[in-house]
N, CA, C and O of each residue as an XYZ file, in Angstrom:
572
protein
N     110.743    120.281    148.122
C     110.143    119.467    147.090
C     111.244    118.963    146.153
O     112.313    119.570    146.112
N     111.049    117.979    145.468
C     112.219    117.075    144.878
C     112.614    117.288    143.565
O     112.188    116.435    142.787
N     113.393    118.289    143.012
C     113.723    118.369    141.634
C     114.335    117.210    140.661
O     114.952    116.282    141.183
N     114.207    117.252    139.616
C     114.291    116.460    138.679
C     116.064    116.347    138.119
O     116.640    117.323    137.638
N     116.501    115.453    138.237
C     117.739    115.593    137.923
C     118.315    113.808    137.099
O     117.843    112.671    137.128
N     119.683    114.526    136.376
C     119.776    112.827    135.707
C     119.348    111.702    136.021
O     119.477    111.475    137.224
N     118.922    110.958    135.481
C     118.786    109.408    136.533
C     117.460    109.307    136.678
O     116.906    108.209    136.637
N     116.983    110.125    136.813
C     115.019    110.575    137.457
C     114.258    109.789    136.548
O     114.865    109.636    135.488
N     113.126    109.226    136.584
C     112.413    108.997    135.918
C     110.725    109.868    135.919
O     109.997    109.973    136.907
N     110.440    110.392    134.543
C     109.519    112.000    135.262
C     108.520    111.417    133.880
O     108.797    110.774    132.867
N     107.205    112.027    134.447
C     106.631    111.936    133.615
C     105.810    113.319    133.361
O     105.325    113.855    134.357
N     105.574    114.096    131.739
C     104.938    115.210    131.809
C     104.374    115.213    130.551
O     104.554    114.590    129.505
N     103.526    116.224    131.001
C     102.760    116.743    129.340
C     103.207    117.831    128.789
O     103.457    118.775    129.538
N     103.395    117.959    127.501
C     104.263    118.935    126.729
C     102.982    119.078    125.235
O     101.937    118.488    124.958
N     103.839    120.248    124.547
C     103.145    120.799    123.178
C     104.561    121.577    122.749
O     105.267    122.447    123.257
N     104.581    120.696    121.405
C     105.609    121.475    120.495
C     105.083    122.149    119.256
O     104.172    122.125    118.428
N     106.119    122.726    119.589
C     105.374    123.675    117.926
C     106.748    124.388    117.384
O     107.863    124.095    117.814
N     106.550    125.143    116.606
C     107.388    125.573    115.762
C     107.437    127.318    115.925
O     106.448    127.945    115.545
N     108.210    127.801    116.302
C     108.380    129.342    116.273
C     107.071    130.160    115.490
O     106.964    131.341    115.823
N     106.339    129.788    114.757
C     105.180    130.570    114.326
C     103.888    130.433    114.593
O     102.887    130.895    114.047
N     104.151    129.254    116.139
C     103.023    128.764    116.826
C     102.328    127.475    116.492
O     101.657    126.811    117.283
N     102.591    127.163    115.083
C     102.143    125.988    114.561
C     102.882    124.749    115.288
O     104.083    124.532    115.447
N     101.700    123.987    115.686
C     101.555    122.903    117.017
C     101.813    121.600    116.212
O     100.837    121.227    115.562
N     103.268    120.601    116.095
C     103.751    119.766    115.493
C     103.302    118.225    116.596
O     102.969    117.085    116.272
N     103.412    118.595    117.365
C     103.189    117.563    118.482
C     102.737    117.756    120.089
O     103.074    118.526    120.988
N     102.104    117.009    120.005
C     101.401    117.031    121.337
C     101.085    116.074    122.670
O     100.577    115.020    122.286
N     101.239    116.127    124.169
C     101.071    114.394    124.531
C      99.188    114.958    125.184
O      98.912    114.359    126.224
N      98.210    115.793    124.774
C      97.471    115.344    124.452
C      97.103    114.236    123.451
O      96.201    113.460    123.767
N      97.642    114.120    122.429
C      97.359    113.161    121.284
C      98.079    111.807    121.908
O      97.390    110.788    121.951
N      99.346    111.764    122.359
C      99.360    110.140    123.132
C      99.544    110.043    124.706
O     100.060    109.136    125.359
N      99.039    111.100    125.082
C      99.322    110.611    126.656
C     101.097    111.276    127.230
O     102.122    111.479    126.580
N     100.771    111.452    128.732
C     102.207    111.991    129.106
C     103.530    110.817    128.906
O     103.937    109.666    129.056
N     103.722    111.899    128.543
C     105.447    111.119    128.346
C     105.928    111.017    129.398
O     105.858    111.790    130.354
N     106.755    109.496    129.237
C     107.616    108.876    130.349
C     109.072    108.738    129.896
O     109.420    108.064    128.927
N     109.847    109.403    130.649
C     111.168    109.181    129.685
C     112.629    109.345    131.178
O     112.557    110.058    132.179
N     113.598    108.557    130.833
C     114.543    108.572    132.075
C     115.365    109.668    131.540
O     115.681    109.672    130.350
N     115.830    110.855    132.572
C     116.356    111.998    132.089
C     118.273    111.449    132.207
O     119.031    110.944    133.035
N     118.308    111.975    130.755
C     120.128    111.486    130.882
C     120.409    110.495    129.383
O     121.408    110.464    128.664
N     118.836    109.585    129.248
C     119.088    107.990    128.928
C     119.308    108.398    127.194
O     119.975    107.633    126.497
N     118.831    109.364    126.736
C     119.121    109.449    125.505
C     117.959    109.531    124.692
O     117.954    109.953    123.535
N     116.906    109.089    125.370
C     115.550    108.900    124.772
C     115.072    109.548    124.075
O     114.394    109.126    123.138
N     115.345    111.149    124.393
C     114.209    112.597    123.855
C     115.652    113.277    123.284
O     116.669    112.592    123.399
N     115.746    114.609    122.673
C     115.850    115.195    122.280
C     116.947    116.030    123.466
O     116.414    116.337    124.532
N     118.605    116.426    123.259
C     119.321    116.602    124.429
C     118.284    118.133    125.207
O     117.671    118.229    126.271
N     118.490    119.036    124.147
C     117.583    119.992    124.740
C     116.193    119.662    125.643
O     116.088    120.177    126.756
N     115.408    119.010    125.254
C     114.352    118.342    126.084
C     114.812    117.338    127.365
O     113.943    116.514    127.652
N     115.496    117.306    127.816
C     116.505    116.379    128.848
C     117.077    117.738    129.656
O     117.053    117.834    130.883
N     117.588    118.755    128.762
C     118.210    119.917    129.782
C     117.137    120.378    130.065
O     117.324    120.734    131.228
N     116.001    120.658    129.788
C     114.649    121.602    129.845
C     114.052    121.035    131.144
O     113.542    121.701    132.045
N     114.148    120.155    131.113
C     113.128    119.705    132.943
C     114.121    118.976    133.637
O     113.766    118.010    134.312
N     115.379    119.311    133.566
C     116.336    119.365    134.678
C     116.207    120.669    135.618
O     116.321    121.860    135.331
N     115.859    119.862    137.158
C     115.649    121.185    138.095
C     114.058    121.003    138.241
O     113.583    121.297    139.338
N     113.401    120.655    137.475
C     112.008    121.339    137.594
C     111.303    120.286    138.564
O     111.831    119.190    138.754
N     110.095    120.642    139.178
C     109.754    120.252    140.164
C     108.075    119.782    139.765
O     107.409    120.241    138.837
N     107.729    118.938    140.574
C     106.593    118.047    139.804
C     105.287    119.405    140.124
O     104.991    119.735    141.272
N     104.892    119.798    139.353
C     103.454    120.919    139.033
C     104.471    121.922    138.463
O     103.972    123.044    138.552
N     105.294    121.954    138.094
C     105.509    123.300    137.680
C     105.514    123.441    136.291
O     105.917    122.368    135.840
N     105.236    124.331    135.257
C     104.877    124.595    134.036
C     106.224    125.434    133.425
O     106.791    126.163    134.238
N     106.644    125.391    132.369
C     107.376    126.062    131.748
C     107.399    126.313    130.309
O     106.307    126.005    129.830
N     108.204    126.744    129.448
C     108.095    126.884    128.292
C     109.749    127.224    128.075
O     110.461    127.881    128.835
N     110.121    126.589    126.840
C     111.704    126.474    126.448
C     111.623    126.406    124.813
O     110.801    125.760    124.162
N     112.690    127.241    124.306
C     113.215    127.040    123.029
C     114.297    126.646    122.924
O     115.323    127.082    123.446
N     114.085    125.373    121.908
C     115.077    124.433    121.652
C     116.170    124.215    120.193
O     115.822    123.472    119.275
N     117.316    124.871    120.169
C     117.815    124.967    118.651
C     117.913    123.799    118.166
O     117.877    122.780    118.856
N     118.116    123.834    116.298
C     118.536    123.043    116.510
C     119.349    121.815    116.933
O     119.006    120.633    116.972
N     120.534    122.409    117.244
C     121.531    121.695    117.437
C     121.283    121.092    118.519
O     121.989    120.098    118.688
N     120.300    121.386    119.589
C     119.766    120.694    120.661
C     118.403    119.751    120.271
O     117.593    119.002    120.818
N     118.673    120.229    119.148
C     117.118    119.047    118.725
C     117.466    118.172    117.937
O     118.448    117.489    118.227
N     116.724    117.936    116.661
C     117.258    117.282    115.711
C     117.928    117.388    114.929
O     117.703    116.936    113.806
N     119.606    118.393    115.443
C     120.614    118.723    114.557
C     120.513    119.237    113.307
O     119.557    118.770    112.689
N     121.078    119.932    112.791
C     121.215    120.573    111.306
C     120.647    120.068    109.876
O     120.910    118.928    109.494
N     119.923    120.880    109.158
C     119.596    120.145    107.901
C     121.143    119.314    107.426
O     122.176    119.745    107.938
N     121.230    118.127    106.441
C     122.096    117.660    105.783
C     121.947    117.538    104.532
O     121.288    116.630    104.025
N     122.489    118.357    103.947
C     122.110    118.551    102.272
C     122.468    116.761    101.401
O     121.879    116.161    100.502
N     123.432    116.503    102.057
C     124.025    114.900    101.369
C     123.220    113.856    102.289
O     123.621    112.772    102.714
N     121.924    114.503    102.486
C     120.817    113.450    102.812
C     119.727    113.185    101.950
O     118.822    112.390    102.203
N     119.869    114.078    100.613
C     119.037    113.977     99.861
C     119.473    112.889     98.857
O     120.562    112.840     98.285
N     118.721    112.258     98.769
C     118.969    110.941     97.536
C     117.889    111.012     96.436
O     116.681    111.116     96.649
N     118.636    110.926     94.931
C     117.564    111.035     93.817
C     118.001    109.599     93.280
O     119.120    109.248     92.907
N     116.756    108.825     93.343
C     116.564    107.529     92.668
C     116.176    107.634     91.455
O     115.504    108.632     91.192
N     116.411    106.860     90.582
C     115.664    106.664     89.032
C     114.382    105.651     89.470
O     114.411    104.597     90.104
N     113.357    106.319     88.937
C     112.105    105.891     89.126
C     111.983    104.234     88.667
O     111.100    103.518     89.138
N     112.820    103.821     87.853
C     112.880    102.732     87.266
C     113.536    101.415     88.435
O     113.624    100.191     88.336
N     113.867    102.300     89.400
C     114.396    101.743     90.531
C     113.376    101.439     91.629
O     113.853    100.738     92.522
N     112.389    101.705     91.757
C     111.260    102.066     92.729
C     110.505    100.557     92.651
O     110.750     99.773     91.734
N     109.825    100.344     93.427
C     109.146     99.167     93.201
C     107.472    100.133     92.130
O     106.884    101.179     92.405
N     107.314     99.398     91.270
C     106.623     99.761     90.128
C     104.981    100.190     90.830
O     104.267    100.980     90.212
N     104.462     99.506     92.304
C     103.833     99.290     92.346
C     103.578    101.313     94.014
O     102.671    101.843     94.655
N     104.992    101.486     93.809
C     105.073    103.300     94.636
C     104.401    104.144     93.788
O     104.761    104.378     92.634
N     103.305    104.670     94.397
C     103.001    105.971     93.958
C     103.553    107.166     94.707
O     103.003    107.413     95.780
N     104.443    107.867     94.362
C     104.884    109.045     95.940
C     104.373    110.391     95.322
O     104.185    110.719     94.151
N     104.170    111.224     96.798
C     103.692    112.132     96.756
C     104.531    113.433     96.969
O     104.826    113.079     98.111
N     104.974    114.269     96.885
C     105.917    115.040     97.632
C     105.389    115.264     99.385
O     104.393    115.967     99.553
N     105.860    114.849    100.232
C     105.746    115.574    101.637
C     105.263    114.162    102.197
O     105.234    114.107    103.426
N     104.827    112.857    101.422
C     105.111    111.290    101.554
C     106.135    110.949    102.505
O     107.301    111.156    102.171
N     105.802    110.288    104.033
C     106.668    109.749    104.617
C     106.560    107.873    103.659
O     105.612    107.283    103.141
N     108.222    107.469    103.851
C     107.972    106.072    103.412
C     109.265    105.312    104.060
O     110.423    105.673    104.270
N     108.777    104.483    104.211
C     110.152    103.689    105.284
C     110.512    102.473    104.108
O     109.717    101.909    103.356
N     111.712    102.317    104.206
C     112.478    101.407    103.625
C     112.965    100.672    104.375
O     113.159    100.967    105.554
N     113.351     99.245    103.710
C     113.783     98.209    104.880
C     114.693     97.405    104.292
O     114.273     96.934    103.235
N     115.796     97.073    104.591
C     116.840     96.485    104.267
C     117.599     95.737    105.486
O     118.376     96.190    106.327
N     117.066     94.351    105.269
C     117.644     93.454    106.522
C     116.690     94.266    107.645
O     115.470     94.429    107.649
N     117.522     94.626    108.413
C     117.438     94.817    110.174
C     117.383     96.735    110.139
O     117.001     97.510    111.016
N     117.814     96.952    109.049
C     118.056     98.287    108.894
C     116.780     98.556    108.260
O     116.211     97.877    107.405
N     116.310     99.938    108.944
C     114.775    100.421    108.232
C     115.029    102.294    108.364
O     115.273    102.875    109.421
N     114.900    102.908    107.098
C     115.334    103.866    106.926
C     113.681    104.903    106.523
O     113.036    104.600    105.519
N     113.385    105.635    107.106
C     112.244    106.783    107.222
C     112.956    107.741    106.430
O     114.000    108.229    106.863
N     112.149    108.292    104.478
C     112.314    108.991    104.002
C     111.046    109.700    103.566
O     109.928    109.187    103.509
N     111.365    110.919    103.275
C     110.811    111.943    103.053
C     110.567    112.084    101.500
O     111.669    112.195    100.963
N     109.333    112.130    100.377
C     109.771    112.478     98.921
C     109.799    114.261     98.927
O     108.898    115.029     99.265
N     110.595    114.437     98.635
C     110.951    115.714     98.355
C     110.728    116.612     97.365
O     110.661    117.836     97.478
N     110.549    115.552     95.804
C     110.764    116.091     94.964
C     110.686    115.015     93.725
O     111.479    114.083     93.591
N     109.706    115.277     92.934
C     109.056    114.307     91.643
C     109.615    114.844     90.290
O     109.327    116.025     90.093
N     110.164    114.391     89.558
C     110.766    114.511     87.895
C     109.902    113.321     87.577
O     109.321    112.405     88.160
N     110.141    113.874     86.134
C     109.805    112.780     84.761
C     110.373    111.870     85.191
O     109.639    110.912     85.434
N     112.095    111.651     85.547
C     112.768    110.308     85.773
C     112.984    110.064     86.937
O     112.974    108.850     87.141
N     113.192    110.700     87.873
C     113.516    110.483     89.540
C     112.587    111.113     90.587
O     111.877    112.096     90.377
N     112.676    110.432     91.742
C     112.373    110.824     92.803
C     113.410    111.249     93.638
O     114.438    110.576     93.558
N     113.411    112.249     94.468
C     114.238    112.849     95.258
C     113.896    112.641     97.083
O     113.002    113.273     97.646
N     114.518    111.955     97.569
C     114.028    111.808     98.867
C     114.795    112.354     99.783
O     115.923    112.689     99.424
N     114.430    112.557    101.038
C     115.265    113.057    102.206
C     115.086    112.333    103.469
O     114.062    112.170    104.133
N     116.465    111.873    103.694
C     116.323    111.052    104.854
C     116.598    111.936    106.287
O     116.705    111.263    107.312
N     116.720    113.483    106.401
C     116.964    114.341    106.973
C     115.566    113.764    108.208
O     114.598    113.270    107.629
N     115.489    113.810    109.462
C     114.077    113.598    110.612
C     113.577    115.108    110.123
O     114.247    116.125    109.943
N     111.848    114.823    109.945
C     110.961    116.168    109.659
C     111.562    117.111    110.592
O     111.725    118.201    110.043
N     111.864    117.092    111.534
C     112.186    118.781    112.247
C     113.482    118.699    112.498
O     113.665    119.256    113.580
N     114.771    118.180    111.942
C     115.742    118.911    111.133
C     115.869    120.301    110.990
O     115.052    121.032    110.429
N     116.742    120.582    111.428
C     117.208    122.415    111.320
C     115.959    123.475    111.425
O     115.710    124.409    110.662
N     115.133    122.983    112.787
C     113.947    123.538    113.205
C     114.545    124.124    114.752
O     115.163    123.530    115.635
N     114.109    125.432    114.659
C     114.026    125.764    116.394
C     112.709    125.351    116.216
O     111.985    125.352    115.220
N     112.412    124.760    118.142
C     111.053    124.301    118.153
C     111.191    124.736    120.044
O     112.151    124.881    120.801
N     109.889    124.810    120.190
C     109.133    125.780    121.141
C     108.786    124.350    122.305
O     108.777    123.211    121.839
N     108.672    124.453    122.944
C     108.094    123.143    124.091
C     107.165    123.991    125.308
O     107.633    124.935    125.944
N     106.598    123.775    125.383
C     105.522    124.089    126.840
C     105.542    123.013    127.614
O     104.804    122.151    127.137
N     106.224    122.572    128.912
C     106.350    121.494    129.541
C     105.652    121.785    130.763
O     105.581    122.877    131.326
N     105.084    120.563    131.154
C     104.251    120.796    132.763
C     104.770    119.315    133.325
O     104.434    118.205    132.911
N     105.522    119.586    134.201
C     106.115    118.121    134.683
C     105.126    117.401    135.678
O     105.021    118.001    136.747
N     104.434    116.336    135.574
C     103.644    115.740    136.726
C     104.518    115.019    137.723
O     104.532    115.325    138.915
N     105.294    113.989    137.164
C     105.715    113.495    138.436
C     107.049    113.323    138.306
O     107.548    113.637    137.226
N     107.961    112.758    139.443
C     109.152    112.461    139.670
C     108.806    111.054    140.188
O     108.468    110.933    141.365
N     108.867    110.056    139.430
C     109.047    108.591    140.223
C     110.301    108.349    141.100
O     111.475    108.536    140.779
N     109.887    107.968    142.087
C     110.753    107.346    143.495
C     111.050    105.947    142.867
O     110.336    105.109    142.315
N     112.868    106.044    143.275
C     113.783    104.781    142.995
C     113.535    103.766    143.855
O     114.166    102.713    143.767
C-alpha cells in the first residue's frame, strides 16, 4: 500500500487541541484537509506527522512549538495610544482585528486595555503552544 511522502498530495481529517484536551480546531467544522506534503502549507510538524502514513490509518502526534507556530515573541506586543485608533474601535481583550496597510494585512490580538492604550499582539493564537493532532489520512492522490 502507498505511503505518503514529500510531493504527495493527501487528504485527511484531523482534531487539534491543546495538551489539556481542549479542542482548538477541527476538519469536522470545514471538511478534510487537502494540503501538498513538503509545500509549506501546514505547520512543519504537521507535514512530518503523515509522512509514511498510509491512506486509513489513524494516528495521534504532539507537536512543539517550534514545530508549530514557533515561540511566543515578547517584541510582538505593540501598545498604541488610543488616540491613535480609529475613534469609531471598540476592542475587547481576546478581540481578533486585522489591519491593513497597502497589500500588507496584519491579524492582531487586543491583549490588554488602559485608560490610554491598547496593547496588541501580533504573536498567531497558538504561538508557544504544544498542540496534540489526531490524524486519519483518507487519501493519497495519484500524480
Amino acid at each position: 500500500m502507498k505511503q505518503a511522502k514529500e510531493g504527495d498530495t493527501v487528504s485527511l481529517h484531523y482534531k487539534g487541541s491543546f495538551e489539556d484536551g481542549t479542542v482548538f480546531d477541527s476538519s469536522e467544522t470545514h471538511g478534510a484537509l487537502r494540503f501538498t506534503i513538503g509545500k509549506g502549507t501546514v505547520i512543519p510538524g504537521f507535514d512530518e506527522a503523515v509522512l509514511g502514513m498510509k491512506p486509513g490509518e489513524a494516528k495521534t502526534v504532539t507537536i512543539a512549538p517550534e514545530k508549530g507556530y514557533g515561540p511566543r515573541n515578547e517584541e510582538l506586543l505593540m501598545k498604541i495610544d488610543k488616540k491613535e485608533l480609529p475613534p469609531d474601535l471598540a476592542p475587547v481583550i481576546g478581540q481578533r482585528i486585522e489591519f491593513s496597510k497597502g497589500e500588507q494585512r496584519l491579524q492582531l490580538t487586543v491583549a490588554e486595555i488602559s485608560e490610554e492604550a491598547v496593547t496588541f499582539d501580533a504573536n498567531h493564537p497558538l504561538a508557544g503552544k504544544t498542540l496534540v493532532f489526531e490524524l486519519l489520512l483518507l487519501e493519497i492522490e495519484e500524480e
